[in-house]
C-alpha positions in Angstrom: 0.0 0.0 0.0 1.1 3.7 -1.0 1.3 5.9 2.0 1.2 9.4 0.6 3.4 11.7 2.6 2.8 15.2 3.8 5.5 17.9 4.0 5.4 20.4 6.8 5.0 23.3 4.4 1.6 21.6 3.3 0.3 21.5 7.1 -1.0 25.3 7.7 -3.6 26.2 10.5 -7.6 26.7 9.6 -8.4 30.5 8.8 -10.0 32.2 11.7 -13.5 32.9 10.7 -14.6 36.2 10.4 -17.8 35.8 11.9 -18.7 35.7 15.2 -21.9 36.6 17.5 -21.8 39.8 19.9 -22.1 39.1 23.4 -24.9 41.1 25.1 -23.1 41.0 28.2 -20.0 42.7 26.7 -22.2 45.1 25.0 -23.5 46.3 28.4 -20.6 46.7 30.1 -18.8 48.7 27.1 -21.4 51.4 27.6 -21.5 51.0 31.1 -17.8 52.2 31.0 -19.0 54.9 28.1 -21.6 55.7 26.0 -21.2 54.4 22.2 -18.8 52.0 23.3 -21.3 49.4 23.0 -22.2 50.0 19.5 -18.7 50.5 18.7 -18.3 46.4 19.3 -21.9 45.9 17.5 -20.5 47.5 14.2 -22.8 50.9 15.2 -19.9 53.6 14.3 -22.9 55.7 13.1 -24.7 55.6 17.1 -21.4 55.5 18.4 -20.7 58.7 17.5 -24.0 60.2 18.0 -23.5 58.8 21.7 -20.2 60.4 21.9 -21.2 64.1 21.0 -24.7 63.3 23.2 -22.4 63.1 26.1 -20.5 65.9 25.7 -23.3 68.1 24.8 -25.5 67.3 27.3 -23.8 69.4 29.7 -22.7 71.9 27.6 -25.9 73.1 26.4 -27.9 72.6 30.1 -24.8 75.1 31.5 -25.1 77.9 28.5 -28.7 77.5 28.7 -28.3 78.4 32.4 -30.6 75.6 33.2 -28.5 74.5 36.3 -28.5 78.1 38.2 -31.6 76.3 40.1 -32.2 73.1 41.9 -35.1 72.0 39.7 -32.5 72.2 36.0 -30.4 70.1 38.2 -32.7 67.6 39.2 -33.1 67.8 35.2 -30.2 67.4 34.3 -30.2 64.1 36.0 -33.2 62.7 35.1 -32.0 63.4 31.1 -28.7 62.1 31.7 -30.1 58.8 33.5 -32.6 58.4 30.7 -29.9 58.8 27.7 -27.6 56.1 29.2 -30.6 54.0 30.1 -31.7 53.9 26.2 -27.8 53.2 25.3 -27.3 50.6 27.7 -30.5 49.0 26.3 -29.9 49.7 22.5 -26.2 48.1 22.5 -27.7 44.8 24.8 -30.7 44.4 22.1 -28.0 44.8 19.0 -25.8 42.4 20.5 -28.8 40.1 20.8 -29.9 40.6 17.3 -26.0 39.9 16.1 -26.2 35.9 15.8 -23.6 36.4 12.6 -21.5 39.2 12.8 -18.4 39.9 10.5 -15.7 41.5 12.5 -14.3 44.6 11.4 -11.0 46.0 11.9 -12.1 48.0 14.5 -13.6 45.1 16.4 -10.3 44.9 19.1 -10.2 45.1 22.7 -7.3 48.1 22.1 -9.5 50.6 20.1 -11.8 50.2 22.8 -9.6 51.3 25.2 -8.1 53.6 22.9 -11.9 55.6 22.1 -12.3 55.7 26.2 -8.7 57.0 26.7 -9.2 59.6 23.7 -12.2 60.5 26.0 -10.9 60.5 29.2 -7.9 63.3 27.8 -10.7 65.3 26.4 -12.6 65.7 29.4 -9.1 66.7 31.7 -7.6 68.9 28.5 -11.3 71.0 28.4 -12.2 72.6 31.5 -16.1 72.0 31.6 -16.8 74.5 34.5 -15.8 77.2 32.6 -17.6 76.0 29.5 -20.8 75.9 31.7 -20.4 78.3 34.1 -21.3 76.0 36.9 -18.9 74.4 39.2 -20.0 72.0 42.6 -18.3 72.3 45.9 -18.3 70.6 49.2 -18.7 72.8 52.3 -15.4 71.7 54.7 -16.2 73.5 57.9 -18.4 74.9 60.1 -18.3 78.9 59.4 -21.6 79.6 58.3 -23.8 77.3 60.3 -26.6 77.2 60.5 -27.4 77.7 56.7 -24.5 76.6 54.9 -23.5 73.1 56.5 -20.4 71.4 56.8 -20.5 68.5 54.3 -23.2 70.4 52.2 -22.1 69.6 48.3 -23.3 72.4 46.6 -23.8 74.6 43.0 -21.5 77.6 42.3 -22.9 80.2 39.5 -19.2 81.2 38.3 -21.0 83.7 35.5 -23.4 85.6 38.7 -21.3 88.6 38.2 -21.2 89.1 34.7 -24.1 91.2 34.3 -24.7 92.6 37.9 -23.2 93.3 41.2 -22.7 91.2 44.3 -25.5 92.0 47.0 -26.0 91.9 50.7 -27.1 88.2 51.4 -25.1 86.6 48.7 -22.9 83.3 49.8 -19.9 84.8 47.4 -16.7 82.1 46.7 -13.5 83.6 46.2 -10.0 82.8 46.0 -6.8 83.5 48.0 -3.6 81.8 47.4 -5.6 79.0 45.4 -7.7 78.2 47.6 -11.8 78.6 47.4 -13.7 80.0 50.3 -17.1 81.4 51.2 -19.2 83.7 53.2 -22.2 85.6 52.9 -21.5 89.6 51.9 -22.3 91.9 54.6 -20.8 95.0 53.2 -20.4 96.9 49.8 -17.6 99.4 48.5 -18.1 102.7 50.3 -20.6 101.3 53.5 -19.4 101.7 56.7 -19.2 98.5 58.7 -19.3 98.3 62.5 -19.9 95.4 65.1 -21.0 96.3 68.8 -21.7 93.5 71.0 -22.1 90.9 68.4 -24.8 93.2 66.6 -23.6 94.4 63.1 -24.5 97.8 61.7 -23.9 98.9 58.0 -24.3 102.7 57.4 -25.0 103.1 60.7 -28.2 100.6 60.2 -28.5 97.9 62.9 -29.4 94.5 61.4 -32.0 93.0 64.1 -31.5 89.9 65.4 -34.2 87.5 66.3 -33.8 84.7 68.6 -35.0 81.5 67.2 -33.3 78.7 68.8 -30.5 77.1 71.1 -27.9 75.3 68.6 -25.6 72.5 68.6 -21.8 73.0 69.6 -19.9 71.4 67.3 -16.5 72.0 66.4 -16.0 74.7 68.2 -13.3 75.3 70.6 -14.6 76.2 73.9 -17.0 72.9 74.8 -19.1 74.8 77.5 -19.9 77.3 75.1 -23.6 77.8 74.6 -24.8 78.7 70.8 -28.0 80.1 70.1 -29.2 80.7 66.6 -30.9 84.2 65.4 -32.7 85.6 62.2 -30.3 88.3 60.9 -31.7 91.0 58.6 -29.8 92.8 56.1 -30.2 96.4 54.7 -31.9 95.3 51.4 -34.3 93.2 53.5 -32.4 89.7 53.3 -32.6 87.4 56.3 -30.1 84.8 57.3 -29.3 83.0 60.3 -26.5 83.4 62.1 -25.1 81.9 65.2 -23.4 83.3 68.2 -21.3 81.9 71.4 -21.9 82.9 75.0 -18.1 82.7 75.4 -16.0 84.0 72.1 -12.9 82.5 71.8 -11.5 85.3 70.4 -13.3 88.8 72.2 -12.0 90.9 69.7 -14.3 90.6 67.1 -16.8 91.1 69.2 -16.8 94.8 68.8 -15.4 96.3 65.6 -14.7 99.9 65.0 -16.1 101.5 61.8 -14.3 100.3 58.6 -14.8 101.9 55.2 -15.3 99.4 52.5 -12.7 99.6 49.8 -14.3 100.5 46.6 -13.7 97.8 44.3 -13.7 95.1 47.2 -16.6 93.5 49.6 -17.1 92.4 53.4 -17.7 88.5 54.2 -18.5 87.7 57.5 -19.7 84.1 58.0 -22.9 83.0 59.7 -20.8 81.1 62.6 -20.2 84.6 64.1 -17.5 83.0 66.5 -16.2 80.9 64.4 -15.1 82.3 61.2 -11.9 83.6 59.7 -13.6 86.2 57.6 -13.2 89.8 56.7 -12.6 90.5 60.1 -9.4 89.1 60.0 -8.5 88.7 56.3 -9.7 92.0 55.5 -12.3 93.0 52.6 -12.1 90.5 49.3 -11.2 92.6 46.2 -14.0 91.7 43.3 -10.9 90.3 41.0 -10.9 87.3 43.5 -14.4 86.8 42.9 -15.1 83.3 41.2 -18.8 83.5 41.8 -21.9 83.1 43.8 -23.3 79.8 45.6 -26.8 78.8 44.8 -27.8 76.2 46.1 -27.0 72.4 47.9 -28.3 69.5 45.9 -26.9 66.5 48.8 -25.5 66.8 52.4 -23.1 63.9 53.7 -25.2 63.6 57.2 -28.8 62.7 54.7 -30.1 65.5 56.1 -31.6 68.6 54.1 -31.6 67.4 50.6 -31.9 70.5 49.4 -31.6 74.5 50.4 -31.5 77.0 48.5 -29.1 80.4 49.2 -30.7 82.7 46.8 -33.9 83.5 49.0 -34.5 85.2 52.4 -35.0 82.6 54.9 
């Protein structure tokens, strides 16, 4: 019997088929990590890159259309953001099912996929979308304007307040020294006189009543006897805030404060925690360059409590 032989050079390895099904589960995770990247791997380049722009655009057209300097464009925000990666998460798991035979395309590889969402990921550091929307969040650190502004409060910056009008008494401005944010509500414009006489302020010789409303909660404050108590402040322009004050100041000096002309060009922060904030009183007045905006509102506070508040409004 013949025995036909075989060379090596004849032995070569079956061609990998170009087709093969998309995996639903894959397709659902892609555009968990980003939006398109799931129709990327269904062969969608078309979605894919409406999803993209969709997801830049989204907040870029919200912030110019001023839509997030209330609580209720926030909460709108959301809900449209939620729903848009809802319908992509479900569009790229019902292509992937419909894909039983699938031709790969070049694209198809696990290292453009990480490539797109790196391309992405560069954008969004290179562009500074604050600035693009005018809208920037914060999280309150300390204690300095209890009881209204919390410690822990995460809240919405208008950086674009200014533009068109002045700052005004009542207004929880941010601004910067030595790059670092701060805030307190404005208590005094360029040219009033400020004063402080036993804890109660006057501005142009006004006095801003105070009106008991309750005993308050010492916390982190440095004297642990100390009794607070918490008052309805009124402004000049008719604004009301609380404020809180210490039976023992840690620091007396501030207690009573001589006249002080307001700078024009600059403004007067004092902070709500009357005893406990590093304000004006000691920094001096803020100069309007170091403005970076107004605070609006607080959308979430660490502690669950007080969902929302909003800053724009007398109390």
């Amino acid at each position: 019997m013949q025995i036909d032989t075989i060379t090596p050079e004849q032995i070569s390895p079956p061609a990998a088929s170009p087709f093969k099904k998309r995996n639903p589960l894959v397709a659902f995770v892609l555009s968990l990590v980003m939006p398109g990247l799931g129709q990327v791997y269904n062969g969608q380049v078309n979605k894919a890159v409406i999803c993209f722009a969709v997801t830049l655009l989204i907040p870029v057209l919200l912030g110019l259309g001023r839509f997030l300097v209330n609580y209720q464009g926030l909460v709108a925000y959301i809900a449209i953001e939620f729903l848009f990666r809802i319908t992509v998460l479900i569009d790229a798991i019902l292509s992937a099912n419909k894909r039983k035979v699938y031709e790969l395309k070049r694209y198809n590889k696990w290292y453009v996929y990480a490539g797109v969402f790196l391309a992405f990921i560069t954008l969004s550091f290179l562009v500074d979308i604050n600035q693009i929307t005018g809208f920037q969040t914060f999280v309150i650190p300390s204690t300095s304007n209890e009881p209204d502004l919390m410690s822990g409060d995460h809240s919405m910056a208008d950086l674009r307040a200014y533009e068109e009008k002045e700052p005004e008494y009542g207004d929880f401005v941010i601004f910067e020294m030595e790059s670092v944010s701060y805030v307190w509500p404005l208590v005094g414009l360029p040219g009033d006189t400020i004063e402080i006489k036993n804890n109660i302020l006057y501005i142009n010789g006004i006095e801003c009543t105070q009106q008991f409303v309750s005993e308050a909660q010492n916390k982190d404050y440095p004297l642990p006897h100390a009794k607070a108590k918490v008052y309805l402040e009124t402004l000049p322009n008719g604004f009301k805030h609380h404020i809180t004050l210490f039976d023992l100041p840690v620091d007396t000096s501030i207690v009573t404060i001589e006249p002080y002309v307001v700078p024009f060009g600059h403004y007067y922060l004092v902070g709500n925690s009357r005893h406990n904030s590093g304000d004006s009183r000691y920094i001096g007045p803020v100069s309007l360059a170091d403005v970076k905006g107004r605070l609006m509102y607080s959308y979430w506070n660490s502690s669950g409590k007080e969902m929302h508040k909003d800053f724009t409004k007398s109390k």
